[in-house]
C-alpha positions in Angstrom: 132.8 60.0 90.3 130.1 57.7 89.0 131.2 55.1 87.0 130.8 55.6 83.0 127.9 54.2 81.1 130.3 52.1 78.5 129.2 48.6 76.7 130.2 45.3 78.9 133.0 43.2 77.7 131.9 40.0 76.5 132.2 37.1 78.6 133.6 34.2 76.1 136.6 32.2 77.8 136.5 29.6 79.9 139.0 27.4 82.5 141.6 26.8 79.9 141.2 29.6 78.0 142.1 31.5 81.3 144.8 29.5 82.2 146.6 29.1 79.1 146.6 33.1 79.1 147.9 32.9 83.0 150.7 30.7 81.2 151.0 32.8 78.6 152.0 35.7 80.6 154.2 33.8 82.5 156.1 31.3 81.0 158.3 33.3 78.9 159.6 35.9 81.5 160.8 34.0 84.3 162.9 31.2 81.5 164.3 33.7 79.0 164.6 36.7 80.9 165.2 36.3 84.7 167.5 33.3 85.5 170.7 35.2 84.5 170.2 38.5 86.4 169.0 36.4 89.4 171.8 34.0 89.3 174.6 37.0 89.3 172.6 38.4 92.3 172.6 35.0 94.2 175.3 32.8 92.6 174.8 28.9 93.3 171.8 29.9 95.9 169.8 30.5 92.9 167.3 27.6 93.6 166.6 28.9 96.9 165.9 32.8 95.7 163.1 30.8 93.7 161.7 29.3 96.4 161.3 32.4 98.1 160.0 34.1 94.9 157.5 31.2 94.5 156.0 31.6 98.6 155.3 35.4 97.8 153.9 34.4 94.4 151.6 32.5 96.0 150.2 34.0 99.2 149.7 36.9 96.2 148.2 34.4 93.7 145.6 33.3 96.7 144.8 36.9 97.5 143.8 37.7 94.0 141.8 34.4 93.9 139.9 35.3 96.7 139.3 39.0 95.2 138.6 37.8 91.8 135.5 35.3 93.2 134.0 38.5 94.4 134.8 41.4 92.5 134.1 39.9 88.6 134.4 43.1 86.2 137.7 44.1 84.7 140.5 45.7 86.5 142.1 43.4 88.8 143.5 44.5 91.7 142.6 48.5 90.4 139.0 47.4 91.1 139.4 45.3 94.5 141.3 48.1 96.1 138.7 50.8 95.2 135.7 48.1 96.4 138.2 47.2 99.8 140.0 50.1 100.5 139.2 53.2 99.0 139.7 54.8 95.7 143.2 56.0 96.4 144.6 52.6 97.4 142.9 51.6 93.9 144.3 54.4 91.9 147.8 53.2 93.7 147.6 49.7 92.1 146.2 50.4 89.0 148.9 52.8 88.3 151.8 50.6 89.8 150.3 47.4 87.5 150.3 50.2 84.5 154.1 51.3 85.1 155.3 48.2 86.0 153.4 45.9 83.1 154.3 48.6 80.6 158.3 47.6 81.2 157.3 44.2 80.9 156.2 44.2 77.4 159.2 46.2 76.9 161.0 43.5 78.4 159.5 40.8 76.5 159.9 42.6 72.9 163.7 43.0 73.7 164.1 39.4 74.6 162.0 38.1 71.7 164.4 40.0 69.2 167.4 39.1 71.1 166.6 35.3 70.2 164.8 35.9 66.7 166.2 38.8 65.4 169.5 38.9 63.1 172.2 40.6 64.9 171.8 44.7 64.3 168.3 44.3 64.0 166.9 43.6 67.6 165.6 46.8 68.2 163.5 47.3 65.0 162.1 43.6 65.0 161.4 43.9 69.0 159.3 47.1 67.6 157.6 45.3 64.8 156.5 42.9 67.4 154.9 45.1 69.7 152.6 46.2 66.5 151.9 42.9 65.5 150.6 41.7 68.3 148.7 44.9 69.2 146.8 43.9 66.4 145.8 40.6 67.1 144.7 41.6 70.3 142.3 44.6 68.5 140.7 41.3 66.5 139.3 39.8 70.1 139.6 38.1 72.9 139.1 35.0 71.5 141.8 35.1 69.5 144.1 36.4 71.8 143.5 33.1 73.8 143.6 30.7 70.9 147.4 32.8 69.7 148.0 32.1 73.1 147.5 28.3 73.5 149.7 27.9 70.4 152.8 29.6 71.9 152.4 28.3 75.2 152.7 24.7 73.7 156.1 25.6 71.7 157.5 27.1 74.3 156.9 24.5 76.8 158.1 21.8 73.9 161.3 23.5 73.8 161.8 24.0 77.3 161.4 20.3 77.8 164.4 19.7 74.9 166.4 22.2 77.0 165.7 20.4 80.3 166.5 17.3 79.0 169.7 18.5 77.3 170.8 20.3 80.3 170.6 17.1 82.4 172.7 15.1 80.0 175.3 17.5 80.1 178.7 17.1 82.3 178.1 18.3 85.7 179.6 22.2 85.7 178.1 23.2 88.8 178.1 21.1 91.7 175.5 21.3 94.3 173.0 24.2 94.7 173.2 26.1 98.0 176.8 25.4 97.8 179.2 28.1 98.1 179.0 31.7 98.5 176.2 34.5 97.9 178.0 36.9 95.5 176.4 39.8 97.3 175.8 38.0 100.4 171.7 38.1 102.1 171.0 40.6 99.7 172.0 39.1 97.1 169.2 36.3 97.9 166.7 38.4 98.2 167.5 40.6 95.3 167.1 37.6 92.9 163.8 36.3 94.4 162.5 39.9 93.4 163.8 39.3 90.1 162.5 36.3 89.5 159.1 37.3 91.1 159.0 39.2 87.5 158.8 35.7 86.6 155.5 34.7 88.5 153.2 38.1 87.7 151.2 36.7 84.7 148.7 34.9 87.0 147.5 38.9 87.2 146.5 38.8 83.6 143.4 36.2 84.7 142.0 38.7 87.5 142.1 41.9 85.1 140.3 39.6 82.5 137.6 38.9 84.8 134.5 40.8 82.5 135.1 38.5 79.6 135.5 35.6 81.8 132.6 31.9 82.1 131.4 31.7 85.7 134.6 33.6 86.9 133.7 33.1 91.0 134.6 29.6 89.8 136.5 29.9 86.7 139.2 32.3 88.0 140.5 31.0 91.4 140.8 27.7 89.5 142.8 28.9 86.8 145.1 31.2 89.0 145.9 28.1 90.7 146.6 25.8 88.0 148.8 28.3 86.0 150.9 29.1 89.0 151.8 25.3 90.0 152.5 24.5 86.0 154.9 27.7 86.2 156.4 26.8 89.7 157.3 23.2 87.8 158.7 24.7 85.1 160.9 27.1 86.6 162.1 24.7 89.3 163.5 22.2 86.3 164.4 24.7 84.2 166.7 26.2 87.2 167.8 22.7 88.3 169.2 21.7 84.4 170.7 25.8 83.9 172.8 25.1 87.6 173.9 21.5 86.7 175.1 22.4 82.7 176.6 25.6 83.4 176.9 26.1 87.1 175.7 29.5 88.3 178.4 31.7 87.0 177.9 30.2 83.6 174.2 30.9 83.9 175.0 34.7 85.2 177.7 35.1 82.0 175.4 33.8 79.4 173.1 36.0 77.1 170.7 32.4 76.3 171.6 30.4 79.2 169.2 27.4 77.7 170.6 27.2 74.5 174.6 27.5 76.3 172.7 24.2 78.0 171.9 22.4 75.2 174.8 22.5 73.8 177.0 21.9 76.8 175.3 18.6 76.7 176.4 18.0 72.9 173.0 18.8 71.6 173.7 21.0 68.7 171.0 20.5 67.1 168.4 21.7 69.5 170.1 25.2 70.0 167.6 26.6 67.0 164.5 24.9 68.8 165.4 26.4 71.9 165.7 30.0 70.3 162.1 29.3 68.7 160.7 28.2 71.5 162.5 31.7 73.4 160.9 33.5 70.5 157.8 32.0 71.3 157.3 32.3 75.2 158.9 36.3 74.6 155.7 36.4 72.2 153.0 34.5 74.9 153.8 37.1 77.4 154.2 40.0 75.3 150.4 38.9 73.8 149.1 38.4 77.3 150.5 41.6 79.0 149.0 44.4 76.0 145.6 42.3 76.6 146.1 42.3 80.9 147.2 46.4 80.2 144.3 47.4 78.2 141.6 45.9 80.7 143.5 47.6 83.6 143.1 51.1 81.8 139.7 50.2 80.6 138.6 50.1 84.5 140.9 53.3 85.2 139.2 55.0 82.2 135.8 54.5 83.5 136.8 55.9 86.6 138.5 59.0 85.0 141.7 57.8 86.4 142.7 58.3 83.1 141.3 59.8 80.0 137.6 59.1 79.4 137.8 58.4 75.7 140.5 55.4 76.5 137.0 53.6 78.0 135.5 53.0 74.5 134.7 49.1 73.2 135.0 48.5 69.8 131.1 47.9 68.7 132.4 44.8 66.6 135.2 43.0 68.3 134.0 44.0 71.8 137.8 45.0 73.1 139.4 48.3 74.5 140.7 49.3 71.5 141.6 52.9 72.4 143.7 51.7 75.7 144.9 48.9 73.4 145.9 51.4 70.8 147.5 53.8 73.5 149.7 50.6 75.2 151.4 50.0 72.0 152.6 53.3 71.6 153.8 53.8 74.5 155.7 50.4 74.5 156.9 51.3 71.3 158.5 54.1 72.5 159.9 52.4 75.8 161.5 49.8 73.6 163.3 52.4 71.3 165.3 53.5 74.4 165.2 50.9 77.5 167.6 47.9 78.3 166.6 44.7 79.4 168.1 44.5 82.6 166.8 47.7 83.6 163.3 47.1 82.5 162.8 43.9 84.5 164.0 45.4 87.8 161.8 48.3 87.1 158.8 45.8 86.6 159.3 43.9 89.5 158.8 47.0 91.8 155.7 48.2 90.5 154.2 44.7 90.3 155.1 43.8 93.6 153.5 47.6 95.1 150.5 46.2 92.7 150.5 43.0 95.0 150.7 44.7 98.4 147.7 46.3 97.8 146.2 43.3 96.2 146.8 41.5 100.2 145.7 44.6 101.9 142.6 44.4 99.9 142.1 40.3 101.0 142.6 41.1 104.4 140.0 43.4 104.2 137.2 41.3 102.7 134.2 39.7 105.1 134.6 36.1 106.8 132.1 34.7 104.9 134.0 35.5 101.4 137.4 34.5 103.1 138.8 31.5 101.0 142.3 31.5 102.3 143.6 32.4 106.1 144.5 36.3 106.4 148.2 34.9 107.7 148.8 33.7 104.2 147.8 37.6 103.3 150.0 39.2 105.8 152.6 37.0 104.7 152.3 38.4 101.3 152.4 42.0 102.4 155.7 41.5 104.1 157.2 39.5 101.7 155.8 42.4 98.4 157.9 45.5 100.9 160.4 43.3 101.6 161.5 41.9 97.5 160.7 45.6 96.5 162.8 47.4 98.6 165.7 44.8 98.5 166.0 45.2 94.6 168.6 47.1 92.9 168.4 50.8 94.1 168.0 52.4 90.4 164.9 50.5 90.0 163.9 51.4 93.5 164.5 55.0 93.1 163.3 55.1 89.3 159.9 53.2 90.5 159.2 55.5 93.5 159.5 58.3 91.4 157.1 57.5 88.7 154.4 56.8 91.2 154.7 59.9 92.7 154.4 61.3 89.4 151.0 59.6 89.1 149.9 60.5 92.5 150.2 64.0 92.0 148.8 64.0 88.9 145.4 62.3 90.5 145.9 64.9 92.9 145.7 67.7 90.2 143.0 66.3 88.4 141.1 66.2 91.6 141.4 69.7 92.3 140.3 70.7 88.8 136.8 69.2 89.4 136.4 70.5 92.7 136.8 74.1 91.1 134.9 73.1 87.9 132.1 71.7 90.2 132.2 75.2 92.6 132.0 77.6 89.4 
């Protein structure tokens, strides 16, 4: 199917534009959402689940580098399987990076009202949210980046109070890597795939790759940069959570940075820790709708999913229609998901997205090879083996839905075929 004649998106950030939207995407989910689900799974190991978390990350973060040098229009890793592998492989990840990026904003909605909202009221504020920021995407781009740049700042303000404040505290948890997994190996490794959720927003770069300065430059830069600033982050944000609470008191707590701060006598910077939660939950949520709508954008265009969602707005120059379409249907996760659920969920789709995203890098030419293909192959052992070592709910509830999707392609398929034989 030929691709569809639709206007170009305009090309209008540049390296820290990208990169405070790779930030954006990230910083946010890993702090507020992960560490206590992670640290129940893997107990005082929890450091050590992140380092694992981090080494897939990154052999993923180098594929999609590599890809994104080459393949520059919108779509991410929807687009460098179809140009590497085929257009089922490409159908595969765009649909996975749909499912899986969908119960992310969910995710970051609920964990924004959890923080902001008055108790009672999280559901209908994580709602208004979605909405809100729906909107400020459908204005441009541009926008989307500068909004960006503002949260990323008061988010990482407040997570250097909370580090700080978590140092000072009384020692609660010993030594990481000291004493035993709570669900032994698996444990480990079902905490590095939930804190992988944590490292996914470097995607948000590659699938913005039409509107994008010099992006064979631009983007592998920014992918790069964002990733080490998150890795940083996470590792001292983990370090101070371990040694104020220790790692049942991290697995107990609802906001295990604000229980920090105020192990350490800090009162006062429980509210600025809660703002700067608020802030990060925003960041992401702001990143992901804008990563989601350039994803169906290339999808659209491909009739992998309804022509009409492939329109620009003549004005703004953004895919309003997908844009339009993400919000609803994240409205409607949010009205009826949990929080737990919808991160292990994510984490299985976005780690099927970055398979494919290593199986496309090992099949690019030597002379566009930036990075060895053991790094790649390491990352396609390491995305099976985090995905099918999460809980089994989010296993079974993830398999399902791209089977759903598969079939569906399947369906549509045929229907041309007999449309085109008549």
């Amino acid at each position: 199917m030929p691709t569809s004649p639709t206007p170009a998106l305009a090309r209008r950030l540049g390296l820290v534009d990208a990169v405070a939207i790779g930030l954006g995407a990230m910083i946010g989910a890993g702090v507020f959402a992960a560490f206590g689900p992670a640290a129940q799974a893997a107990g005082p190991w929890l450091l050590a689940s992140l380092a694992i978390a981090a080494v897939v990350a990154y052999c993923n973060a180098t594929s999609s580098a590599q890809l994104a040098a080459v393949h520059t229009a919108a779509g991410g890793t929807y687009a460098y399987g179809r140009a590497e592998l085929g257009a089922w492989w490409g159908f595969a990840a765009g649909w996975c990076f749909l499912i899986g990026k969908l119960a992310s904003c969910a995710a970051m909605a609920m964990t924004f009202a959890a923080y902001a909202a008055p108790a009672g009221w999280e559901r209908p504020v994580a709602l208004l949210a979605v909405a809100a920021l729906v909107g400020v995407n459908l204005l441009g781009v541009t926008r989307t980046a500068l909004a960006t740049k503002i949260i990323v700042s008061v988010a990482l303000l407040a997570l250097a109070i909370a580090v700080a404040g978590g140092f000072t505290a009384p020692a609660a948890g010993g030594a990481a890597f000291a004493g035993e997994l709570p669900l032994g190996s698996l444990g480990l490794l079902q905490a590095a795939g939930l804190l992988f959720f944590a490292f996914a927003g470097y995607a948000r770069i590659a699938t913005m790759g039409e509107e994008v300065k010099d992006p064979a430059r631009t983007i592998p830069h920014a992918i790069t940069i964002a990733f080490v600033i998150a890795l940083v982050v996470y590792a001292a944000v983990g370090s101070s959570l371990l040694w104020a609470l220790g790692a049942s008191g991290v697995a107990s707590s609802n906001a295990p940075l604000a229980d920090a701060v105020s192990a350490a006598g800090w009162g006062w910077a429980a509210p600025v820790v809660r703002i700067g939660a608020a802030a990060a939950s925003l960041g992401a949520l702001l990143a992901l709708i804008a990563g989601i709508g350039r994803t169906g954008l290339a999808m659209a265009r491909e009739h992998d999913l309804p022509p009409f969602l492939s329109a620009v707005h003549p004005r703004f120059r953004v895919p309003h229609r997908m844009e339009l379409a993400v919000g609803v249907v994240v409205i409607g996760v949010v009205a009826v998901a949990d929080l737990r659920g919808a991160i292990g969920f994510s984490s299985f789709g976005v780690l099927l997205y970055y398979l494919i995203a290593n199986l496309s890098a090992w099949r690019q030419r030597r002379e566009v090879r930036r990075y060895p293909r053991g790094m790649q192959a390491l990352g396609v052992a390491g995305c099976l083996l985090l995905a099918f070592t999460l809980p089994w709910q989010s296993v079974v509830a993830g398999a399902a839905v791209l089977a759903v999707g598969m079939a569906g392609r399947v369906l549509r398929l045929r229907r041309e075929r007999a449309r085109s034989g008549e």
